[in-house]
C-alpha positions as CSV (number, residue, x, y, z in Angstrom):
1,X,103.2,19.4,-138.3
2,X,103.4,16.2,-136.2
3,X,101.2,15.1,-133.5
4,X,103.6,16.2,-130.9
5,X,103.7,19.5,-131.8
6,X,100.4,20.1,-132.2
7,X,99.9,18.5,-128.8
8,X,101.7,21.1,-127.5
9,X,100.0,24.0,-128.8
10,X,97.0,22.9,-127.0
11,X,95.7,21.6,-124.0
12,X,92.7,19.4,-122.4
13,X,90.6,20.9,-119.7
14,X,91.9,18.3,-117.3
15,X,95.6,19.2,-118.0
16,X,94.8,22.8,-117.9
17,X,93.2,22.1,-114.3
18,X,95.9,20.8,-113.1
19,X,98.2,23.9,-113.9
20,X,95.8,26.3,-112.3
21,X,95.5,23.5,-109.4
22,X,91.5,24.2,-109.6
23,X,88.9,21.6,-110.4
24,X,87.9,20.5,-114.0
25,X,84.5,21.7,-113.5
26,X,85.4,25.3,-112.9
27,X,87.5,25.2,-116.4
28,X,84.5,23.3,-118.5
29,X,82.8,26.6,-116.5
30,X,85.0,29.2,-117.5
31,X,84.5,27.3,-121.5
32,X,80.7,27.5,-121.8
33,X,80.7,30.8,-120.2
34,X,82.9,31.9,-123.1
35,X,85.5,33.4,-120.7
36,X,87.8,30.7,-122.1
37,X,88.3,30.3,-125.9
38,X,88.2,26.2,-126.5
39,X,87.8,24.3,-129.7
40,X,85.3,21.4,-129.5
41,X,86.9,18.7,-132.0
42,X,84.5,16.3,-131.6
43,X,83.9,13.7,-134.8
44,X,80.4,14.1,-134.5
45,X,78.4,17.0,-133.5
46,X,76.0,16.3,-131.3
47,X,78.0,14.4,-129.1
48,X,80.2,14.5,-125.6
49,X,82.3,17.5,-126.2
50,X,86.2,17.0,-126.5
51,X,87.5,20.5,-125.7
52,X,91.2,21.9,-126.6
53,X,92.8,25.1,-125.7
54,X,95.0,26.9,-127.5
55,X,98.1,28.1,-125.2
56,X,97.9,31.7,-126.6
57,X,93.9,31.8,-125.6
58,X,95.0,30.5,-122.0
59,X,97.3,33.0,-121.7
60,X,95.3,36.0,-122.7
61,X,92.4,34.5,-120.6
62,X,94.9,34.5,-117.4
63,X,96.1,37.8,-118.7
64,X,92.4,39.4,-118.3
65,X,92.2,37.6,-114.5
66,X,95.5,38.8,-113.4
67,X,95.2,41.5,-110.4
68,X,96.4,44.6,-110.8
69,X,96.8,47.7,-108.1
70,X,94.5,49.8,-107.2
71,X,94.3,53.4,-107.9
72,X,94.6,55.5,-105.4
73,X,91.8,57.2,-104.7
74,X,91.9,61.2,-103.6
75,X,89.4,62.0,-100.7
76,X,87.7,65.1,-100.9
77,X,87.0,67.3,-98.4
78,X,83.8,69.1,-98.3
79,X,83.9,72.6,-98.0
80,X,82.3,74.2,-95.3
81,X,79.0,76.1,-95.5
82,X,79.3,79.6,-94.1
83,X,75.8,79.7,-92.8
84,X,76.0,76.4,-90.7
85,X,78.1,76.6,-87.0
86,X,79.5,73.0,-86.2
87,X,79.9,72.6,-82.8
88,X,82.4,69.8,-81.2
């Protein structure tokens, strides 16, 4: 595998902000909150993290953000009480 393809199998917060058009903040947000799978591949640990995300991770994260319809809810009418008169 060559550098270039693995460059392509994963991407940089900053890049990934870009494509979302949000700010890098809200990615690093969505890492640490562990709604986006990222691989820290720092040299040392204990140091500034370098984060990279897998395209399949980004996918499935946009895949559990993406809106879907809404059911249609039923409204139920109440039934009325023999004993009570309702007057209009």
């Amino acid at each position: 595998m060559t550098p270039a393809t693995s460059a392509r199998r994963y991407r940089t917060p900053p890049t990934v902000a870009r494509e979302l058009a949000v700010n890098v903040s809200k990615v690093l947000c969505w890492i640490r909150s562990g709604q986006l799978v990222a691989i820290n591949v720092v040299e040392r640990l204990g140091g500034r993290p370098r984060w990279r995300i897998a395209i399949a991770d980004l996918e499935a994260f946009l895949a559990s953000r993406t809106a879907r319809p809404a059911t249609k809810t039923t409204r139920r009418r109440r039934k009325a009480d023999p004993q009570v008169i309702e007057f209009f």
